[in-house]
Structure formats: structure tokens, C-alpha cells
N, C-alpha and C positions, 0 to 999 in steps of 0.2 A: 921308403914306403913300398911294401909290397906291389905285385902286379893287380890283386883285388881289392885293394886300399885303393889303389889308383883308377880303377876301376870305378870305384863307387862314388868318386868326386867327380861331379862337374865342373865344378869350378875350378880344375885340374887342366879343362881342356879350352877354357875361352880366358882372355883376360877377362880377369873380376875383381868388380870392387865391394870392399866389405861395409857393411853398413852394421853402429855398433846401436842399437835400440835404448834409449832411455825410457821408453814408456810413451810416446806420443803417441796422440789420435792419429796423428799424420805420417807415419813413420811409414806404413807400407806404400804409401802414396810415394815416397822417396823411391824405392825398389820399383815399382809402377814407371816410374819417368826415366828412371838409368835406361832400366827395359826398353823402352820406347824409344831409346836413343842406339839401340841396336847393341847394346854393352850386358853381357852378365853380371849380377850382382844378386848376393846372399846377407838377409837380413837374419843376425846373431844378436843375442841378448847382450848388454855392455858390460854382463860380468863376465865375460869370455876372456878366461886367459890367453894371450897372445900365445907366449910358447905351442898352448895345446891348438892351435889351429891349422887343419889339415892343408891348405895352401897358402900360397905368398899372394896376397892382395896388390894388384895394381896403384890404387891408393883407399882411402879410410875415409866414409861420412859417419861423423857422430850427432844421431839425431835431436831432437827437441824432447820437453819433459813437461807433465805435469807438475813436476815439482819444485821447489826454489833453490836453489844452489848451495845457500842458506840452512836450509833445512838439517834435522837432526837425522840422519838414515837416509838423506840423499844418495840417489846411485850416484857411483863415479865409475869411469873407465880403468882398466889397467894400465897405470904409466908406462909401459910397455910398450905399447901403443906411438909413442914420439918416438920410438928408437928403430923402428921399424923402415926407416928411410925413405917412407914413401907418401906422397900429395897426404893431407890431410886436410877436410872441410866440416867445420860445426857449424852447425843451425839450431840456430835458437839457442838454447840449452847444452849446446853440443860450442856454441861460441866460450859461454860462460865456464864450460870444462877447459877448454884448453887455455884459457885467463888460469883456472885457478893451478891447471900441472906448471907451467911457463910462469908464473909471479907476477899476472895481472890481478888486478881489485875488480871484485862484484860485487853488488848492495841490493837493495828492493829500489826498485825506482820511486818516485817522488807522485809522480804518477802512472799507473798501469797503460799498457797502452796495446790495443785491440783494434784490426781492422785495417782500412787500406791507410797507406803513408805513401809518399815521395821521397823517393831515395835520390839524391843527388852524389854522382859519381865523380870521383877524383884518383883514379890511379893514373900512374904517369907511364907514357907510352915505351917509354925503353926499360919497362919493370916486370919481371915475371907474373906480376899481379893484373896487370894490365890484360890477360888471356882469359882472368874471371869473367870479365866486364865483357868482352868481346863483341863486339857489331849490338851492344844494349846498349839502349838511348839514354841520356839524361836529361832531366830526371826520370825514373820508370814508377810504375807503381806496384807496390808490394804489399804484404800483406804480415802483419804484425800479429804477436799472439802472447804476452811477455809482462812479467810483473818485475822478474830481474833486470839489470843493465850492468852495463859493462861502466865501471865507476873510471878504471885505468888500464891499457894493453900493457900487455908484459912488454919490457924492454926488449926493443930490437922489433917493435910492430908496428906498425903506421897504417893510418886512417885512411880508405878508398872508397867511404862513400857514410854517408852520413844524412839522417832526416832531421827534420824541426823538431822531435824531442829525444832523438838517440845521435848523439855526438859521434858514440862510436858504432855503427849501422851496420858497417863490414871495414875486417882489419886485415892485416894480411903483413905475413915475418917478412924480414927485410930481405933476408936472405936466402930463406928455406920453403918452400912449396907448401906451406900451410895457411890457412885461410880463416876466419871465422864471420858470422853475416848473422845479423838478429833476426832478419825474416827470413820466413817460410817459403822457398822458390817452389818448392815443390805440389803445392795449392794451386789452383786455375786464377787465384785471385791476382798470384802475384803476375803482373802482365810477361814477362820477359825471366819468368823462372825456368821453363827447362832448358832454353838458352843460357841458364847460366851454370846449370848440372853437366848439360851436354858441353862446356867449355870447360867444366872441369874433369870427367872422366875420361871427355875425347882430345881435349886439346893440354890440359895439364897433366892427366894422368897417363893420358898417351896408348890408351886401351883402343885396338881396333876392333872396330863397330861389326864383328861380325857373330851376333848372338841372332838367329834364325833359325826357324823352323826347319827350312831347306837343309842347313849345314848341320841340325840338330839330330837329324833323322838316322844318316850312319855314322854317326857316331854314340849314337845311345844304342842303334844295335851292336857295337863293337863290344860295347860297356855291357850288354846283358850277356855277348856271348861270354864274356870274360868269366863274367860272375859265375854262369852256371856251369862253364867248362863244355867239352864236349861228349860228356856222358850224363849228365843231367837234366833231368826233368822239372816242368813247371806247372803248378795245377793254379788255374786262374779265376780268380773272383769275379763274374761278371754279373749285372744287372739290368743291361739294355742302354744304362747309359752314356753319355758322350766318353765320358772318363772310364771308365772299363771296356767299353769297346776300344777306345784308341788305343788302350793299353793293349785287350788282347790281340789287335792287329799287327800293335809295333811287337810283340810277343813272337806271334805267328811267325812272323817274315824273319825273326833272327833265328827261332831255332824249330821251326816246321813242325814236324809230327809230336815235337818233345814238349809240346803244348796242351794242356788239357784243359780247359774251362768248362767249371763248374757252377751252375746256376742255383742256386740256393732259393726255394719258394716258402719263403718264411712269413706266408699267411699276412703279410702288410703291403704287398705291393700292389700297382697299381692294377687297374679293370682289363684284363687278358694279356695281364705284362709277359707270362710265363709261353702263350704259344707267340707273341708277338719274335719274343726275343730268339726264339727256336729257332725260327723263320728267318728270321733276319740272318744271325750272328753263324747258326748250321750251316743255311741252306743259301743264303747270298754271299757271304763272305765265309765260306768256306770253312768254318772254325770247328774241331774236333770238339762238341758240348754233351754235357750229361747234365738232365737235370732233377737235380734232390727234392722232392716234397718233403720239408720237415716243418708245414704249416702248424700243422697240430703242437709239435715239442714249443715252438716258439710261445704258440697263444695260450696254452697251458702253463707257461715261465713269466706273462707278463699278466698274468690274472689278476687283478686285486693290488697292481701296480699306479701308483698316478704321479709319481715325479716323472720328470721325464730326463733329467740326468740317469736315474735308477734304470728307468726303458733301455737308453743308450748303451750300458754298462752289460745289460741283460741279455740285449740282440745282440751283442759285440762280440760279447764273450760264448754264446750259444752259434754265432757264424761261424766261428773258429774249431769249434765242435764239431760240426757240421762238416766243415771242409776234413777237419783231421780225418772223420773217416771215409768221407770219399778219395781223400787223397790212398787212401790203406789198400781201398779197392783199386783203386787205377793203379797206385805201387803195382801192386802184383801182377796185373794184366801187362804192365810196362816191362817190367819185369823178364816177364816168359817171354815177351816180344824183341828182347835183347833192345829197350828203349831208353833203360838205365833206372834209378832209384827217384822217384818224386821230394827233390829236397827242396823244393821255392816254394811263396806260396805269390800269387802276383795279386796286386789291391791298385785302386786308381787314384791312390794321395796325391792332390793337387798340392801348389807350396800354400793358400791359402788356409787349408786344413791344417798345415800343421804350426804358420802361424799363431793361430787359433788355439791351437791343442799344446803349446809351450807357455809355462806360465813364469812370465820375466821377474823374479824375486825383486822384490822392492818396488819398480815403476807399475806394474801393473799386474791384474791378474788373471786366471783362466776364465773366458767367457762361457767356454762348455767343454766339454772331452767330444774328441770328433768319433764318429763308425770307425774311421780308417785308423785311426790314430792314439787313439786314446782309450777303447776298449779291449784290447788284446790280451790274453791270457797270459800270465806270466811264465808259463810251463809249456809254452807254447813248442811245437817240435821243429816246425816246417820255419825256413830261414825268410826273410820278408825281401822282394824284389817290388821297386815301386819306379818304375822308370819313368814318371809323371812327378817324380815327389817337387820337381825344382820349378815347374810350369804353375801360369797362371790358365785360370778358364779360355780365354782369346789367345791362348798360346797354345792349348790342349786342342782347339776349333780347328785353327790353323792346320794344325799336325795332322787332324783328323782329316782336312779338306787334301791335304797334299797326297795320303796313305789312300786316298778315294775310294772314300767311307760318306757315301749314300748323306745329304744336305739332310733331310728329315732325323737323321742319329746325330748327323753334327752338331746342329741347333737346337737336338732337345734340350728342354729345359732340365736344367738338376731336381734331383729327387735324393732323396737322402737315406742313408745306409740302413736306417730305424724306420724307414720308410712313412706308411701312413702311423702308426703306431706313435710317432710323436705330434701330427696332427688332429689325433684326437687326443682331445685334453680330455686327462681323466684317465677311468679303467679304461683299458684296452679288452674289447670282444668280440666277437665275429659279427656279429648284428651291428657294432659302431663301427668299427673297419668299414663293415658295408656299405653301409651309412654315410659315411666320407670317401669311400671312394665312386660308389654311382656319381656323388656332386662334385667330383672331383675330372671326373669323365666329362661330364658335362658343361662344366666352365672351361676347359681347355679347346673342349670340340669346337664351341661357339670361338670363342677369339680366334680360332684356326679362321673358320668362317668368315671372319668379319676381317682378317686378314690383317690380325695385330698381335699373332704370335709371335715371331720375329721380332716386332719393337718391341716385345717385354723380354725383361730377363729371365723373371722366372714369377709362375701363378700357381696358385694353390688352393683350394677349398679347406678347411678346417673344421672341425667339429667341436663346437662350443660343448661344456659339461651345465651348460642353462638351459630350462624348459621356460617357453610363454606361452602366452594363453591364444589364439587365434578363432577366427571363424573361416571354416570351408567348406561350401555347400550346405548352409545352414547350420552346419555341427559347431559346438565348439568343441576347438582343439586344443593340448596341450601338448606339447611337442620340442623338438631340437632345434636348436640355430647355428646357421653355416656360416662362417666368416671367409668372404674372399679374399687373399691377396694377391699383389699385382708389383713387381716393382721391376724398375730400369735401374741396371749397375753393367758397368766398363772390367774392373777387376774381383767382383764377387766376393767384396773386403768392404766397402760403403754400396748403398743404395739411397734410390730417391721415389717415389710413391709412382704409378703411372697412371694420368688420366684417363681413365677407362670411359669411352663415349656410354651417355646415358642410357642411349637406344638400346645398346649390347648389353648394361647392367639390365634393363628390363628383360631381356629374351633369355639370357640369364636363369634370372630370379626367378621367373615365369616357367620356366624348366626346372629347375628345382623342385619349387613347389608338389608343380604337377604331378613329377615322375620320380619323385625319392621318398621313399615312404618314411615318416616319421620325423619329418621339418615341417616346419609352419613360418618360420620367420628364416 
């Protein structure tokens, strides 16, 4: 492997375990709790050829599946995969693969079975399996998800824990560091599950715990300087938010002046996003910024647009535009300045985004193409530097908090690449932009206010494509309707709805109304 091959993997530089995706709801939840256990680990699709994988994994989880083992077009892993010498743990689905590589029997269970169960534990203390189980009670309670069952272990496996309708609950080789468990540790339901992830990456697969922020910092600057050498240049995509600022700070500080961020005002951002960010990103932290009006080119390209995969695809590919030729002009200035050639282009790809933006043939498919990820011009010139691509949001925070980067930019909330332009549903036009963003202003202001910005993840205003009928001031109106949203999420891959006090929804609404012309509801 080259020195810029090596370069570009992280997972080159911490022990990491590879996680192979069958398509589970629950699958990034798996990655989420390794994390948390202080361990790297990269969630791959399970068509992933072993051969072709850029490092050697500490050990292998193969996750759970919507679909039956059974099944005609069921994914399977590559047998490869056993030969590989090292810890292997299936869940769920990931149990029933390694029954079917090793010459155990699956069938459809007799009955399905969903929700919590008791696991009653039996591995024996002087057994390598006995480290699964570790300082976990019996019985615990766990969490089931499964129409399959494990009919027979393949020879040479033996039973370590078993519930009242799964015989075989978790098996484990007699001899060899491999494991398989029908529930889902990696759920909050399961009482004593990442106790039992964290006894298998740390205490079976022997990976030290040291995936941090702290440790992460120089050594991703190591990695960018690698990438771009010592004569090259990087022009950077910034937006004001958490994820492009952290980026262009950790930027900054690896290669100084050979940093150029460029702010692109593509007529969908947020109510004075453009002198906000000036301020900030120029003038407080220091950052060499230029910023491009190419409002008009944008809202002219999404005229008479109302998908909003098509919006995405349109801003993506028109951002890219954009930067080319700002990058053209900074080239040259860089140039004469003896600063070097602009060959990077830098974006704030979180791993969530590109989750998202991989569509795992056979288990599952693409939810949407991401701004960062999934829009890019295929002729594209400038090489892509994403030094964020491996982080989740509360790791991005973090990084941000340690590089001390101003609490108000660390917790802003996310905003998205297509910005308001996929918030209003429908055409996209200056008068709807507007539209959405004044109430967009103004529902943020208040929860700032009310002092439940921080407990939310992330809130938004929307512009409904409905008119209803109203009375205001005696008139009747007919007009637009704003839909708020509000939710609380940990890794920005599930959320949950957030209680917004009533009182705030009324001062609110109440503002809206009053001060955005052309709502009524």
C-alpha cells in the first residue's frame, strides 16, 4: 500500500473492527456502541470482498437482516470471511450466516418471536466463550427481532445461553473465537448489550480502546498533510456549519495559508447566513474566505423543479460548478504567490451521510443521495479531501470543542447542503425561500429563548405547497402553511419527536402569523 493509500484509511491507524451490513434497521446502532466503547469500526456492505479490503480488521460483526435466510436472493457474506483468523460475532441474521457457511441448519421458526425475552447463560468458566458473557447477569433481558431460528449449530458449537422459545439463543465454536447470539445487543432494550459488544471487541478481539477525539486530531492532520503533500493547495466548502467549520479548522492548522474556503451563497440559505459566516469563520477564527454570490445561477436552475431528489442532484452538481471556478481564480492568485496548484476540494462528509448515500444491493436501498455525497459531477477536476468522512455528529462536536471552535458553531444545528430549497416543498422561488426562511428565523430565535435549543437536535420550519382559507383582521385569507419540526437524536441516523412546551408553540405561531407575510395557518 502506497504512503497516500495509507494515508486515506483510518482504519489503518486504530484497531478496527469491521462490521459486514446485511440490511438491518439496526445495523448503524452496532457501529454507534463499538464507538462508544472507545474502539474504531467501519460499517461495509456484506457484499464486500474480503481480498479487496483496505485493512486487516481486529475481528468481524455480521449484522441482522430483514430478510429470511431462506429467502430466494438472500444476501450472504463472502466465505472468506471464516478464513480470515480473526473473532467473529453474528447477530441475528449474522448468527444464521454463519449456521449456514460452518454446516449448521436454519428454518422459519414455529413461532416468530419479537421483543424482550430472557436469556439464561451457560458458558463455562474455563472457555473462551465465557469472556462473551462477562460480569452479565443471568438471566438478562434482551431483545429479539427474528422469524428465523437456528434449527442445529454446526458441529463443533455449543450452546451458551438459551431463552424459553430459542434453544439455541447464543452458540459459540468450541475452539475457534467465533460466536453467534439471536438477539440484538446493540438496542437499549437489550439490558446488558454493550457489555456484551464491549467484551467482544475489547476483551475477545483484543482491540485497545483508544478511538478519541484527543488522539484523532494529529493524526488526521498527519493524514491531510500526506494527502495534499507539501506544495499543494485546498479550496474548502464552507457553510457556517458545525461540519465545515470543523473541517475547515482542522484544515487550517495542517496546512495554513494553503487553505482557501469558499463560501458559496446559493440563494437557499439561511436569514443573514452569508455576513454571519464572514464574521465568524474571517474574522474570529482566522480563516483565509472568499465569498461567491451565485444566488441567481442557482434559483434560475431550480425553477419549475418540485422533486426534491432532482433539487439535490441540481444544487450538487451547480456547487461543484461554482467552486470549479472559484477554485480557477484562487489557482492563479496561489500560483503567483508561489502557494502551489489548488488540487483538493475539502466538504464536511460525516460517516452518517455516506451511510445513507451507499445503496447495499439486495438488503436495502438508497434513502436519498446526500449534498456531500451523492451529487457530484462525474468530470469533476478537483480531488475530494473529507477528513470528517469517518465521524459521527457527537464526534464531529467533540473535535470541534477540543480545536476551540466558539459553543454557538459547535451546537448548531445541521442545515442541509440544498439548504431551504428542499424545505419548501414544491417550486422553489425567491418569494418561497423567503417565506421559509423569515419562519425559519423565527422558530429557532424562540427555542434559543426559551432555552431548548440544546435539547433539540435539530428544528426546522418548512413550507407546505397547501393554501387554507383563514380570518385576520376581519379579512379572509388564503394563504401558506408552515410545518415545524423538532426532534432529539444521539447519532443523527434515528430520531424521536421532541416535546415542545405548549406555551413556546403558541409565541411561536403567534410570530409567525404576525410577521411572515403570506401564512395564515
Amino acid at each position: 500500500m502506497s504512503p497516500n493509500e495509507l494515508a486515506t484509511e483510518v482504519a489503518n491507524m486504530y484497531d478496527t473492527v469491521l462490521i459486514l451490513d446485511f440490511g438491518s434497521q439496526y445495523s448503524h446502532l452496532i457501529t454507534r456502541r463499538i464507538r462508544e466503547c472507545g474502539v474504531y469500526c467501519e460499517l461495509l456492505p456484506c457484499t464486500q470482498k474480503i481480498a479487496e479490503l483496505k485493512f486487516k480488521p481486529k475481528g468481524v460483526i455480521l449484522s441482522g437482516s430483514p430478510y429470511s435466510i431462506t429467502d430466494e436472493g438472500a444476501p450472504h457474506v463472502d466465505p472468506a470471511v471464516f478464513e480470515l483468523g480473526v473473532p467473529i460475532l453474528g447477530i441475528c441474521y449474522g448468527l444464521q450466516e454463519i449456521a449456514r457457511n460452518l454446516g449448521g441448519e436454519t428454518s422459519l421458526a414455529v413461532k416468530r418471536e419479537y421483543g424482550h425475552a430472557e436469556l439464561a447463560l451457560h458458558p463455562q468458566e474455563d472457555h473462551h466463550s465465557y469472556k462473551l458473557f462477562a460480569d452479565v447477569p443471568s438471566p438478562t433481558s434482551v431483545w429479539m427481532s427474528h422469524g428465523d431460528h437456528l434449527e442445529s449449530p454446526p458441529t463443533d458449537f455449543e450452546v451458551i445461553g438459551s431463552t424459553a422459545t430459542s434453544e439455541y439463543a447464543a452458540v459459540a465454536h468450541t475452539t475457534l473465537p467465533i460466536y453467534g447470539i439471536q438477539f440484538h445487543p446493540e438496542v437499549t432494550h437489550s439490558a446488558d448489550g454493550a457489555l456484551v459488544l464491549r467484551n467482544f471487541v475489547v476483551g475477545i478481539c483484543g482491540c485497545e480502546a483508544s478511538w478519541t477525539m484527543s488522539s484523532f486530531i494529529d493524526k488526521e492532520l498527519e493524514r491531510i498533510r500526506t494527502l495534499v503533500g507539501t506544495e499543494g493547495s485546498v479550496i474548502g466548502a464552507v457553510s457556517g456549519g458545525v461540519d465545515s467549520t470543523v473541517a475547515a479548522v482542522l484544515m487550517k492548522r495542517a496546512i495554513g495559508d494553503r487553505f482557501h474556503a469558499v463560501l458559496v451563497d446559493n440563494g437557499v440559505m439561511r436569514l443573514n447566513e452569508c455576513a454571519q459566516v464572514k464574521k465568524t469563520l474571517g474574522e474570529q477564527l482566522g480563516i483565509n474566505l472568499t465569498v461567491a454570490d451565485a444566488s441567481d445561477l442557482f434559483l434560475g436552475r431550480l425553477k419549475g423543479v418540485t422533486d426534491p431528489e432532482r433539487k439535490r442532484k441540481i444544487i450538487g452538481n451547480t456547487f461543484i460548478e461554482v467552486f470549479e471556478q472559484e477554485a480557477h481564480k484562487i489557482d492563479e492568485v496561489s500560483r503567483k504567490n508561489g502557494l502551489g496548484p489548488i488540487d483538493w476540494l475539502l466538504q464536511g462528509t460525516l460517516y452518517p451521510d455516506v451511510i445513507e448515500s451507499i445503496s447495499f444491493k439486495g438488503p436495502s436501498a438508497t434513502i436519498k443521495s446526500h449534498h456531500n455525497v451523492g451529487g457530484l459531477l462525474e468530470d469533476m477536476r478537483l480531488k475530494l479531501i473529507e477528513p470528517l468522512r469517518e465521524l459521527f455528529k457527537d464526534e464531529v462536536r467533540a473535535l470541534g470543542s477540543l480545536l476551540e471552535i466558539p459553543d454557538d458553531l459547535v451546537w448548531r444545528h445541521p442545515f442541509p447542503g440544498p439548504g431551504i430549497a428542499i424545505r419548501v416543498l414544491g417550486e422553489v422561488s425567491p418569494s418561497q425561500v423567503e417565506i421559509a426562511r423569515l419562519a425559519d428565523h423565527i422558530y429557532i430565535d424562540e427555542i434559543k429563548k426559551a432555552g431548548l435549543y440544546r435539547q433539540i437536535s435539530q428544528a426546522y420550519a418548512a413550507l407546505l405547497p397547501v393554501r387554507s382559507v383563514g380570518v385576520m383582521g376581519d379579512q379572509r385569507t388564503y394563504e401558506q402553511v408552515i410545518a415545524l419540526r423538532a426532534v432529539e437524536s444521539t447519532d443523527f441516523m434515528t430520531a424521536d419527536w421532541f416535546a415542545m412546551p405548549v406555551d413556546v408553540l403558541k409565541r411561536i405561531s403567534n410570530r409567525i402569523i404576525n410577521e411572515v407575510k403570506g401564512v395564515n395557518r
